[in-house]
Structures are given as C-alpha cells and as structure tokens.
C-alpha positions in Angstrom: -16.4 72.8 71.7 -13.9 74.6 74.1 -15.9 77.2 76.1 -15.2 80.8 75.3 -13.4 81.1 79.4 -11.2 77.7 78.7 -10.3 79.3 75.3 -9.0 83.0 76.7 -7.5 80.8 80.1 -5.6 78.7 77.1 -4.9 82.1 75.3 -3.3 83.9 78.6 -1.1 80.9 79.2 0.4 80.2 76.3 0.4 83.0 74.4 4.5 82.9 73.7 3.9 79.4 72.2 1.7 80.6 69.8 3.7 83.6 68.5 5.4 83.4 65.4 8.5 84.7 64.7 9.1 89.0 64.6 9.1 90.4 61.7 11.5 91.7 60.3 12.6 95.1 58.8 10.5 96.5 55.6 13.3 97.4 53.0 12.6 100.6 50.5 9.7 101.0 49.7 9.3 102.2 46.0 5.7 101.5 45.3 3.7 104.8 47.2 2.1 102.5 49.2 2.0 102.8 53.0 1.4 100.6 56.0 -2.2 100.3 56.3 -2.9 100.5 60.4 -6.7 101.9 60.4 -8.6 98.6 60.4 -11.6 98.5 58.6 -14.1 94.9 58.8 -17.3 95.9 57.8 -20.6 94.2 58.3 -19.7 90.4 57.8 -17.9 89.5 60.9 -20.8 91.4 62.7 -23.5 89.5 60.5 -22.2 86.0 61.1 -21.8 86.7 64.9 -26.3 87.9 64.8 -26.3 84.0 63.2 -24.9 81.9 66.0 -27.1 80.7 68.6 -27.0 82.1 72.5 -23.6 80.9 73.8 -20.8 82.6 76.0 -18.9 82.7 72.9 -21.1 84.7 70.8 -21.6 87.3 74.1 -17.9 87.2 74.0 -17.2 88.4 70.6 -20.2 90.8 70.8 -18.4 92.4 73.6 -15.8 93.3 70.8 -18.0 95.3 68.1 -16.8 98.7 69.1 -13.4 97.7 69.7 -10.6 99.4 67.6 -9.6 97.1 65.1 -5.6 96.3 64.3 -3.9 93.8 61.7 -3.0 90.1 63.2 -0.6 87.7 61.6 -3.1 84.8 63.2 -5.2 86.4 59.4 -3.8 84.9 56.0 -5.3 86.9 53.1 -5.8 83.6 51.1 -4.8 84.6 47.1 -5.1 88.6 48.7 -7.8 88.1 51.5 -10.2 89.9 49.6 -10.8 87.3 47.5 -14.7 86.8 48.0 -15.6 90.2 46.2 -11.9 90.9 44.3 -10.2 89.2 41.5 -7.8 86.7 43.2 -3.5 87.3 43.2 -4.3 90.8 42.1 -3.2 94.4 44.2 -6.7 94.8 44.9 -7.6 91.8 46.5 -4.3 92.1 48.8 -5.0 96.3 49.3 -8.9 94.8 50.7 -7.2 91.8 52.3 -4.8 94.1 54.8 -7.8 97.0 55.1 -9.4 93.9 56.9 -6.3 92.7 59.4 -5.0 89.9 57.3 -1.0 90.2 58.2 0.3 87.7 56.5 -0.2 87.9 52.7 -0.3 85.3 49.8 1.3 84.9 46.3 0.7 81.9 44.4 3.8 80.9 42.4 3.8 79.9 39.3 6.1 80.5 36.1 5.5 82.2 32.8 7.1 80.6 28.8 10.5 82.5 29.6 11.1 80.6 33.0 9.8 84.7 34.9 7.8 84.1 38.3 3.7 85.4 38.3 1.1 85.5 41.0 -2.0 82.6 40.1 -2.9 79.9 41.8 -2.8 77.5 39.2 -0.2 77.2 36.3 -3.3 76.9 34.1 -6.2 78.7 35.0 -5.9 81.9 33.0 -9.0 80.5 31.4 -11.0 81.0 34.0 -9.5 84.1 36.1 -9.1 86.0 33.2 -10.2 87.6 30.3 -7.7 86.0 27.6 -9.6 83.8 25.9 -11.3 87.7 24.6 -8.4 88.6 23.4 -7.3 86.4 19.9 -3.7 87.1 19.8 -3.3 85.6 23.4 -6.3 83.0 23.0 -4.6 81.4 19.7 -1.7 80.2 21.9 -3.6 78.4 25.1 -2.6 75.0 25.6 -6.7 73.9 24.5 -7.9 76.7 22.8 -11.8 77.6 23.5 -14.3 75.2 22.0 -18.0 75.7 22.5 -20.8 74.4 24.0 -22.5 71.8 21.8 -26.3 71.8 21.7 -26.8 68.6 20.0 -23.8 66.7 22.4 -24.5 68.0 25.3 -20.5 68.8 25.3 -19.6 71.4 27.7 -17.1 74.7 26.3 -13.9 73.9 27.3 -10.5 76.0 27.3 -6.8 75.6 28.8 -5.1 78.7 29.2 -1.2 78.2 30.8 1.0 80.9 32.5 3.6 78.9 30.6 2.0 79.3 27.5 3.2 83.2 27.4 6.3 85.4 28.4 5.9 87.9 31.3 5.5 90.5 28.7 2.6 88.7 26.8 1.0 88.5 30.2 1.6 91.7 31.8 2.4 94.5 29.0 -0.9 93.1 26.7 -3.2 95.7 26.8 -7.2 94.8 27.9 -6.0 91.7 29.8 -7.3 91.6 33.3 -8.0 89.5 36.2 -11.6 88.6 36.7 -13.7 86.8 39.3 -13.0 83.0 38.8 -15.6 81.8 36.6 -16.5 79.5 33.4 -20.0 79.5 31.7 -20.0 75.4 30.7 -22.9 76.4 27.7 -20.8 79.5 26.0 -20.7 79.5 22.4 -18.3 82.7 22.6 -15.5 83.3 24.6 -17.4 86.5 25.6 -19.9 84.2 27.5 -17.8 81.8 28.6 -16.5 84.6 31.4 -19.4 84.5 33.0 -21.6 82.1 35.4 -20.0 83.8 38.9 -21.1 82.1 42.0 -23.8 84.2 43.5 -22.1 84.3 47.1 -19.3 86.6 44.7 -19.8 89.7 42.9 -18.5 91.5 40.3 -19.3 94.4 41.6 -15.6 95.5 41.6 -14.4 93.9 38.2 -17.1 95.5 36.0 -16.8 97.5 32.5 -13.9 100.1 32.5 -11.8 98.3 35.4 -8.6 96.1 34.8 -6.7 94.3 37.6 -3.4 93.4 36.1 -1.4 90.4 36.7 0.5 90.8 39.5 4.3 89.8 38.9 6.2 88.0 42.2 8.6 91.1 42.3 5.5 93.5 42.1 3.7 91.4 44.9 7.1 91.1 47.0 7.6 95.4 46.5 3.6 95.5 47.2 3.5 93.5 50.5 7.1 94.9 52.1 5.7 98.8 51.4 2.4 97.4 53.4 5.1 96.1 56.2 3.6 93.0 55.9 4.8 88.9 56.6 4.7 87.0 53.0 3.4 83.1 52.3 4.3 82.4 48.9 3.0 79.0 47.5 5.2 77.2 45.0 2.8 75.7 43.0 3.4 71.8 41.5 3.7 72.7 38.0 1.1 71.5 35.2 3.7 71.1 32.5 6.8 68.0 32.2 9.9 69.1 34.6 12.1 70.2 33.4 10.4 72.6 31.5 12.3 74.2 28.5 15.9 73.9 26.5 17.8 75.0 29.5 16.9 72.5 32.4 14.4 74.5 34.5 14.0 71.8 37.3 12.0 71.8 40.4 14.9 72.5 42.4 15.3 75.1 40.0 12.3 76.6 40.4 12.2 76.8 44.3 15.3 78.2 44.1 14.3 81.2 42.2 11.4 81.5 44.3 13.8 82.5 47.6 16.5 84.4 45.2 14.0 87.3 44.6 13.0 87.3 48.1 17.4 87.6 48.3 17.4 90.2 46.0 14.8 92.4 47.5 16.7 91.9 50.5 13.4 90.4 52.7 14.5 89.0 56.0 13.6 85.4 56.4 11.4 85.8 59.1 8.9 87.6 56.8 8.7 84.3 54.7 6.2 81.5 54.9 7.1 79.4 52.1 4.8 76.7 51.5 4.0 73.5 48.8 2.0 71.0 48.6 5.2 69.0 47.1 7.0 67.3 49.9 10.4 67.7 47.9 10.3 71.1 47.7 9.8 71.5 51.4 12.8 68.9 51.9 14.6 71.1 49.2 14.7 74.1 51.0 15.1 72.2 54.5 18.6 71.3 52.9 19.7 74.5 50.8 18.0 76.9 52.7 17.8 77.0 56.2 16.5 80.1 57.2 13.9 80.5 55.2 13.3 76.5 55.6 12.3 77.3 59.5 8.8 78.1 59.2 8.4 76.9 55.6 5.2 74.9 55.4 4.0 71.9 54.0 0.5 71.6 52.6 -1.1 68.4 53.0 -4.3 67.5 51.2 -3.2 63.1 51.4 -6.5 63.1 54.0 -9.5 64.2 51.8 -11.0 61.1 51.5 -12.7 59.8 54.6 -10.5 56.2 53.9 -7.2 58.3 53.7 -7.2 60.5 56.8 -5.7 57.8 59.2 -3.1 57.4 56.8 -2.6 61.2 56.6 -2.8 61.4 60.3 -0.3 58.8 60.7 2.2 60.4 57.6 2.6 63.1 60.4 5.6 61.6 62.3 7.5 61.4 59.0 7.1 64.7 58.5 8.5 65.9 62.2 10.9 63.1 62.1 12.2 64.5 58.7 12.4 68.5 60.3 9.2 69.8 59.2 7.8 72.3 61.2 4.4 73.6 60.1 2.0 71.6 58.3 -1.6 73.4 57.1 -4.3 70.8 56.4 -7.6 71.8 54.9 -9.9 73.2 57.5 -12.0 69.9 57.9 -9.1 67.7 58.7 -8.7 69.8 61.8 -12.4 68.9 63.9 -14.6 67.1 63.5 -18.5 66.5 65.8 -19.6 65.2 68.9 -23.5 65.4 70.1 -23.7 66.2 73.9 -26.1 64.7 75.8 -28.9 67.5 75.4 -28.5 66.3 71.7 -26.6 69.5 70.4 -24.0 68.6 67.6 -20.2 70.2 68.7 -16.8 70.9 66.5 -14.4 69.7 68.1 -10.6 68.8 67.3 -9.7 66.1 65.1 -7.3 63.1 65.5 -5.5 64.8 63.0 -5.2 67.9 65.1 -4.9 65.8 68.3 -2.0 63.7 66.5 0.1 67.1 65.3 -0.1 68.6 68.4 1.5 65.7 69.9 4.5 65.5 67.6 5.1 69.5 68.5 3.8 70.4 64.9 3.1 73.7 64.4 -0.5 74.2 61.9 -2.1 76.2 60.0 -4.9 76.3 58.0 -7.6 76.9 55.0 -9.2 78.6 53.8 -12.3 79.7 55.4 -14.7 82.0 53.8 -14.6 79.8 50.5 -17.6 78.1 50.9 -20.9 79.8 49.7 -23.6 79.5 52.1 -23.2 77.1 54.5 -27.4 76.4 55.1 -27.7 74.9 51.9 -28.1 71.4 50.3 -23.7 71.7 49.9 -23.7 72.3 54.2 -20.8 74.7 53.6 -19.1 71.8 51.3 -15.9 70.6 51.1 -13.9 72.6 53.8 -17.0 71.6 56.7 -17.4 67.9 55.2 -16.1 66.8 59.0 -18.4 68.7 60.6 -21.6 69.2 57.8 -24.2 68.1 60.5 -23.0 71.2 62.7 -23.9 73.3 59.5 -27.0 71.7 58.7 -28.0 72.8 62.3 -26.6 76.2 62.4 -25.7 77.4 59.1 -23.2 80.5 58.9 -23.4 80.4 62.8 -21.0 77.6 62.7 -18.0 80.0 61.4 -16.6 81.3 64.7 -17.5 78.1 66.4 -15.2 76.4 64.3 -12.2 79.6 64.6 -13.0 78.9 68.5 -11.5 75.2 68.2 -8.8 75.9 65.8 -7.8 79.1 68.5 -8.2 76.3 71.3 -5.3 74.3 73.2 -6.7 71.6 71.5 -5.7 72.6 67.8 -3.4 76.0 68.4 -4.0 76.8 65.1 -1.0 79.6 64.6 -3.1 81.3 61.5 -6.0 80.7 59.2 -5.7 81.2 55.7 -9.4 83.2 54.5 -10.8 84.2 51.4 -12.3 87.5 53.2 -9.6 88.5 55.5 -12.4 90.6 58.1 -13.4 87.3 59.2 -10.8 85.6 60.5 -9.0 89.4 61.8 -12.5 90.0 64.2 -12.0 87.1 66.6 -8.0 87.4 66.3 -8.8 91.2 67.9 -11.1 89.8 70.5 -9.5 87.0 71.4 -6.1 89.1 71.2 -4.3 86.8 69.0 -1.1 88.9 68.0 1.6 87.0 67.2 
C-alpha cells in the first residue's frame, strides 16, 4: 500500500491529470432546491478511521476531523449516495447523498410501458424496492405476479415487478406507491410480508409508516440535480425485455438516444454528463452520434468477476482504448488486490487490471463502496473485497480507507468512486484535497 507521504507527493504532482472536466452552467432552476455547500458527514467516516490500525495514513486523515467539509466530484452518490439508510433512485437518498459531498450524482435508466424514462436500477425490480406488490391494481399486472412461500415445498415467494409493465402515470400518479429499502422476505405468504427481511447493516428508520418516497422520473432527477448545481452519471441500463420493445420500434439506439435528448432539452452542458453502460454498443453508440457527451461517457465492465476471466478482462482493455473509449469503471475488487510484507502484514495494492489501464491512458472509476455489510464477518466484506478478503479478515472495516488510499494512489488514479454512503468516500477526498 502507497504510504500516506507518496500518496499526497503523487496528489501535488499531478493533480491537473486527475481533474475532470469544469462544470458547466446550472440552467433554471424550478424545483426550490438550492446548492447544498454546508457539508455534513457525520460519525461514520470518523468511526471507520477509530478501526484502522496505527499507520501514517490513519494519523493523516485524523488530522482532518475538524476540518470544514466541502462537496468533491472524486464522491459518486451510487443510486443517490444515501443509499445505505434511504430508499435507492429516490430525492431523498440524492438530498442525503450531496449533504455528504458526493458531487457527482446517479440516475439509473430504465423505461416505463409507454417508452417514458424512470430512475431504478433494474428494469425489474419494483418487486423488491417497492411497495407494489401491496397495492392489487398495480400487483395484477407484474410480469410474475406474487406467489407465496410453500411450507410443504420448501418453495421460496417469488414476484417480478417491470417498469415496463406500467406507464409513467401508473408508476408515479398511483397513490400509496413508494420506494422502500431493497428487500424480499423468501417465506412471505402475503405480499405484506414479503417487504420485509432488510439487511441489518440498513435501516428503515427513514421509510417507516406515514413516509412515501416517490419514483423519481429522469426529468425530475435531471431538474433535481441541476437546482443542487451538481455533475450527472446516468446509467442506461440493458433492458430486461426483447428489443425492440413495443409496436413502434423502440431500439437500443433508440433508447440512448432519448437518454441525451432530455439532457438536450433541459439544456445541461455536456460536461455535466457521465453517461455510462455496461453495454459496449451503447457506449460505441454515443462515441459515433454523440460526441460531446461521448467524451467522458463510461463503460462499465463487470467481463472480470470470475477469478478465470480477469486476464481476459484485463487484456479486453486495449480494445476498448483502441476503439476511443475513455473511462472504464470496474468493480472495486478488479482494481487491487494483496501482498504480505515481510513482517507478515497483508497489503492492498493495485491490480494488473489497474496496472494494465493506466498504461493504455484509461481513465477509471469505480464501485461501489459502502455496499458491503460488515466487512469482519464470515462474507469478509463479500463481493466488492473478494481480491483482497484476507486484508478484511485481518482488519475488518479498517480496511476501507486503506483501500480509497490505492485507488487515490499513482498507481490506480482512480478519478471518482461510486459509494452507497456518500460521507465516506467525500472525508478522505477533503483530506487528501481531491477537487476535481
């Protein structure tokens, strides 16, 4: 692991190659919202930093506790960046992701019966991040409607609840249906309990009785993040349904289109759009038809998540430069990986992977930390620290800034991190004064 001195050396130097673009102007803002510029973490970041073993870089960022707090773009609220406590692609989870420095901000894309665009991060998970399998008039037109647990079987409930099941209306105008934490109970026998069974590292402390986090259109998220003067990473999500979808050829092509023509029509500069798929063609789509917002449009590669596959991911790299990609964001654990010293201590350091894009001049980001659970346990922080699970089975939740240390480090240059609780990644982009 790069030393906390080599780290800020690295940081003086080459600060301009890390920046990202400037942002552009905010257009009208119609929502009531303001720019949010009073920082607040709370006790997490603090907490994690009491977890990490004597080091210079733990002295380093507790030389930043009483420092005054400002937003970074280096923090991605992943789904809102309040995501850990909030109700995911909703206001509030963006509002709790930019009160914690996140300033770059994330939609999910995906596409309601009538071809309109809504914030979720899967085409068909309205099952489980929302209430509508409570609400009959909704539930009778899921994809799989809900079937209960059976006792003699063993059969776990199921449910399949599409975005393109419904119009925007049925989605956003139906009264009592809300966001919720993402959960399923497997032995419901009523929709009512299947909403529960919400991992214990969550709460639902602020999507209890009487509150309701509507859906959150991508004009409402696009009106919501410009007021906040914010940067914007939509994700076009791979569709769960046969393209094209509908009587009037609603293609892919189609559908990234759309995507950029209501960031056109609200008038967003480019530079405040990080568009990003998993599906090559759509990055090669807007590489061809759209240039300016193609720049820093990212592709998300998860080809690696096997330990068999990674040399091939690795390798699939120069393709991707050679073909004018830019910025590729790999899970966090194809970025480092472990090396034990010779005093026998286990160190995160960079990856092949990592190594490999920062010799084709890729830029990279990544995700998404802060989705994990508990990091001490049997799971050793799971799949997001499977490259490095012997450094958490040492250290636990001490091993979070050890790992934002490498991806900050010459080594990676990670240009953002995506995070599930925005306060997280925004505390060592403060000390470490990562601005771009």
């Amino acid at each position: 692991m790069p030393s906390t001195l080599s780290t800020l050396s690295w940081l003086a130097l080459v600060a301009p190659a890390l920046a990202l673009p400037s942002h552009g102007v905010p257009g009208k803002n119609q929502t009531g919202i303001k720019p949010i510029t009073r920082i607040q973490l709370g006790p997490r970041p603090y907490w994690l930093i009491d977890q990490m073993e004597d080091s210079p870089l733990k002295t380093k960022l507790q030389s930043c506790a009483e420092k005054e707090m400002r937003p970074s773009r280096w923090s991605i609220g992943h789904r809102g960046g309040g995501t850990l406590q909030f109700p995911e692609e909703t206001k509030a989870s963006i509002l709790a992701g930019t009160r914690m420095g996140a300033g770059i901000e994330e939609c999910d894309v995906t596409f309601t019966s009538d071809r309109q665009l809504i914030c979720r991060h899967s085409q068909c998970d309205l099952h489980t991040t929302t209430n509508i399998l409570t609400i009959p008039s909704l539930a009778a037109k899921c994809t799989v409607p809900f079937t209960p647990y059976n006792a003699t079987t063993k059969q776990s409930a199921t449910a399949k609840c599409c975005t393109s099941d419904f119009t925007l209306a049925e989605l956003t105008e139906t009264k009592g249906l809300c966001s919720k934490m993402d959960s399923s109970n497997p032995q419901a026998t009523t929709p009512e309990e299947y909403q529960g069974n919400v991992p214990g590292y969550r709460t639902t402390l602020y999507s209890g009785p009487g509150t309701c986090h509507q859906l959150l259109t991508v004009k409402e998220y696009i009106a919501l993040v410009d007021a906040l003067g914010l940067d914007f990473t939509p994700e076009l999500k791979t569709p769960e349904v046969k393209m094209p979808f509908g009587s009037i050829n609603f293609t892919q092509e189609a559908f990234a289109q759309q995507l950029i023509d209501q960031f056109k029509a609200a008038k967003i500069d480019p530079k405040r759009v990080w568009l990003q798929s998993f599906l090559y063609d759509d990055v090669l789509y807007w590489l061809r038809a759209e240039p300016e917002f193609a720049k820093q449009a990212i592709l998300l590669d998860e080809s690696g998540d096997a330990p068999s596959t990674i040399s091939a991911a690795t390798a699939s790299l120069a393709k991707y430069a050679q073909d004018g990609v830019k910025i590729v964001a790999p899970p966090l654990q194809y970025l480092v990986s472990t090396v034990t010293d010779q005093d026998g201590k286990v160190k995160v350091v960079a990856s092949e992977y990592a190594k490999q894009a920062k010799k084709l001049g890729l830029k990279v980001i990544t995700w998404s930390l802060e989705r994990s659970g508990w990091l001490a346990d049997s799971t050793k922080g799971g799949y997001y620290y499977s490259t490095i699970a012997n450094a958490t089975a040492a250290r636990g939740e001490g091993v979070v800034y050890e790992l934002l240390d490498v991806l900050a480090s010459k080594e990676v240059g990670a240009i953002a991190v995506f995070s599930d609780w925005s306060a997280t990644v925004s505390y060592y982009a403060n000390c470490f004064g990562l601005f771009p």
